[in-house]
N, C-alpha and C positions, 0 to 999 in steps of 0.2 A: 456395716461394722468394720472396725480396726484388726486388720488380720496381725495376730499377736508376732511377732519379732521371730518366735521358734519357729514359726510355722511359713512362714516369707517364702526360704526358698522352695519347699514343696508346693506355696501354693503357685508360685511361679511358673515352676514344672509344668504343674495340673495344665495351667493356662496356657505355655507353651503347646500341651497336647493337643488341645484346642483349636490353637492357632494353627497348625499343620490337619487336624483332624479337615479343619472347612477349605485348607489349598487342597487335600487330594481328592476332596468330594468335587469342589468346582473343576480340576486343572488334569484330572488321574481318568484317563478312559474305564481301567477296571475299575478304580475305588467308587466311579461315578454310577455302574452298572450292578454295583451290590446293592442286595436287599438283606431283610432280616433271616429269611430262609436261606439265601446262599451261605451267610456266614455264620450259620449256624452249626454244621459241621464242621469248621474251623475251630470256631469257639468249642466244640469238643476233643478238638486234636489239641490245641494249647492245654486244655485242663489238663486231659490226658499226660502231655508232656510234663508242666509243674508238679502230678503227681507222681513220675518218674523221678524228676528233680529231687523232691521231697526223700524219698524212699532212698536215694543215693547221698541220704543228704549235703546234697551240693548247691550252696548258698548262692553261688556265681548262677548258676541255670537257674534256681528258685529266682533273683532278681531279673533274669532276663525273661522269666515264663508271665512273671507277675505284670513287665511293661508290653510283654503281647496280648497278656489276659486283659489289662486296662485300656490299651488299643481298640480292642474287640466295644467294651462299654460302651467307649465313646463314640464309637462308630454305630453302634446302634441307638443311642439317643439321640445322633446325628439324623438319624435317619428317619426318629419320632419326632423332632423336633421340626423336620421338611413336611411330615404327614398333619404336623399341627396336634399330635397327638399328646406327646410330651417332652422337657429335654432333659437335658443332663441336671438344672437348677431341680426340674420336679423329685425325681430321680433319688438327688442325696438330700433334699429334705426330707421326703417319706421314708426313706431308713432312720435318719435322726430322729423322725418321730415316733418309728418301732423301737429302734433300742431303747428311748427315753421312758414309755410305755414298759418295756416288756421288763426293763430292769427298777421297780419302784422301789428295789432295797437298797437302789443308788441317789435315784431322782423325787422319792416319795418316802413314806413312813413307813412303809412293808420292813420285818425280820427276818434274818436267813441266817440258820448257823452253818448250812455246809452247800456244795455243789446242787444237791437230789434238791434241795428248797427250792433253788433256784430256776432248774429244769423244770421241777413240778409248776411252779409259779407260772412259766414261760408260756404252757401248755394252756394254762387254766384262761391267761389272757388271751390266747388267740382266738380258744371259745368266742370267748366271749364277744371277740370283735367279727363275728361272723362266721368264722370256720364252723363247719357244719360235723367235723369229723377230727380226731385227733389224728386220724391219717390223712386228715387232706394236706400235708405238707406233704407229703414225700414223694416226689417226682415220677411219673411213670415209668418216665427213659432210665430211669437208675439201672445198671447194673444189677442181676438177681440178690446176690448175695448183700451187696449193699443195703440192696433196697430191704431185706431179710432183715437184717442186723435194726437199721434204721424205724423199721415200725415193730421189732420188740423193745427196743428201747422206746418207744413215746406211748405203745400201751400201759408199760411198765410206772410211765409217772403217774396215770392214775389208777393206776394200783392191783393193773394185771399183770398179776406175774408170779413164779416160784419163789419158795420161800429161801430155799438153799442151792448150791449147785448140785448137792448130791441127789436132790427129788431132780434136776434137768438131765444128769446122767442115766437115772434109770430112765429117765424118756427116749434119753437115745437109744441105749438099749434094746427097750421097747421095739423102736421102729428097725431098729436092723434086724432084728427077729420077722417083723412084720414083714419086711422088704424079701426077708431070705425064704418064706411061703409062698411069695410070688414068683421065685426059680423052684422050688422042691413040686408047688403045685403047676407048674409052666402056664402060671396066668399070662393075660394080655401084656402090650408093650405100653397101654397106658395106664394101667394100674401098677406094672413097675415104675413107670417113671412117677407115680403119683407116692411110692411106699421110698424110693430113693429121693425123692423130691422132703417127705418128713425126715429121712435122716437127716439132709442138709441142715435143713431147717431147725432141725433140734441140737445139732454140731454148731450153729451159727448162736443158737442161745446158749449153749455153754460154754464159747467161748466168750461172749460178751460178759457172764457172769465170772468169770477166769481172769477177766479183763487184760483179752485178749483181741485186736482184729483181726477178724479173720482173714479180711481181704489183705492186710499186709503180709498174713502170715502167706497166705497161699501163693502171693505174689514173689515171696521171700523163695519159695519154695519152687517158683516157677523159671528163678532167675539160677538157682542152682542147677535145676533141669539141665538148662539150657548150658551152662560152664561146660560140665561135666560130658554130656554127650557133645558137645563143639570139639572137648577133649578128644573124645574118642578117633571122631574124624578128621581132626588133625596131625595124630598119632598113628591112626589107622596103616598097617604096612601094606595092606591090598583093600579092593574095595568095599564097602559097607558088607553089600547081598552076599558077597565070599565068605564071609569072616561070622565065624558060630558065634552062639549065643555066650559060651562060655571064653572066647577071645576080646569079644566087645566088654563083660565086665570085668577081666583084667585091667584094661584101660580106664573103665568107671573106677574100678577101685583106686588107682594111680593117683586120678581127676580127686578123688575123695584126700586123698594123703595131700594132695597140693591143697 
């Protein structure tokens, strides 16, 4: 087919990537000696980093995480493609033909008046094309919390789930009462970590219902952390272990007003 006029120089690019991806496999001692396992922990420090990018939102590092993260692609269909297994043509037709599929209020005669249609729809097709579970998308390696958030949301399209936020409040509730009979009665260390493990758990559904994430929040929250005490210790007049507890939050508080 005719690659339309708009799209020229990006597909150019792609191809340029291409073109460099098969010199540093032939030509590159490392690039020759990777596999899909080596670069696989890679491929999780670039996400990693986009999603720093993201969060600071800074466009310049989002563009440069995005041509690391599409580095990483084609170096792994590089490398399916040596195995005979599959390559990069496989690759992006079988997404064209999920999205094509999974959006039939674009590509077919399905109606959708809002977002939740569409979600729900999304779910109902994967069924069908084989998924055995509406949690079999969500990735083992996720993050807890993520991965938390991500399968109450896909229970939720077919139609598990609270009605309001204030029935998910009193479940929090609930479980930090729960949690706090496990210090009053000095249960075991895993049945606290099972009663603290529900609060998360139920904090993680009422923020999703607050529409709220939580992992931005906390990360939000993590980056503050880190200002504030950095603060301290660069203000600090003697050293950390010297210095009470009530001279360290003078300078927290300072780090607060900045």
């Amino acid at each position: 087919m005719d690659i339309p006029k708009k799209y020229q120089s990006q597909a150019f690019a792609f191809v340029r990537l291409l073109e460099i991806m098969d010199d540093l496999r032939e030509k590159c001692p490392w690039d020759r000696k990777q596999t899909i396992q080596t670069l696989r922990k890679l491929t999780i420090e670039e996400t990693y980093e986009l999603a720093d990018a993201i969060l600071e939102n800074d466009y310049q590092g989002v563009k440069e995480e995005i041509g690391d993260l599409m580095l990483h692609m084609v170096f792994y269909a590089k490398i399916g493609d040596e195995r005979k297994e599959f390559n990069i043509t496989d690759a992006l037709n079988e997404v064209c033909e999920k999205l094509i599929e999974r959006h039939p209020h674009i590509y077919g005669d399905i109606e959708v008046t809002d977002e939740e249609d569409v979600k729900r729809n999304w779910e109902k097709i994967k069924l069908k094309s084989g998924k055995k579970s509406v949690l079999g998308g969500v990735p083992k390696s996720l993050p807890a919390m993520v991965k938390a958030y991500r399968m109450q949301e896909k229970t939720a399209q077919v139609g598990f789930e609270w009605e309001n936020k204030d029935q998910v409040w009193e479940k929090v509730k609930e479980e930090m009462d729960e949690f706090q009979e496990t210090i009053d009665e000095q249960m075991d260390q895993t049945k606290k970590e099972e009663e603290l493990g529900d609060i998360f758990f139920s904090l993680i559904n009422y923020a999703r219902f607050i529409d709220v994430d939580p992992e931005t929040a906390l990360e939000k929250i993590n980056k503050k952390f880190k200002y504030r005490f950095e603060y301290i210790e660069k203000h600090a007049q003697k050293d950390l272990e010297q210095m009470t507890l009530e001279e360290m939050d003078q300078l927290w508080n300072q780090a607060k007003k900045n």
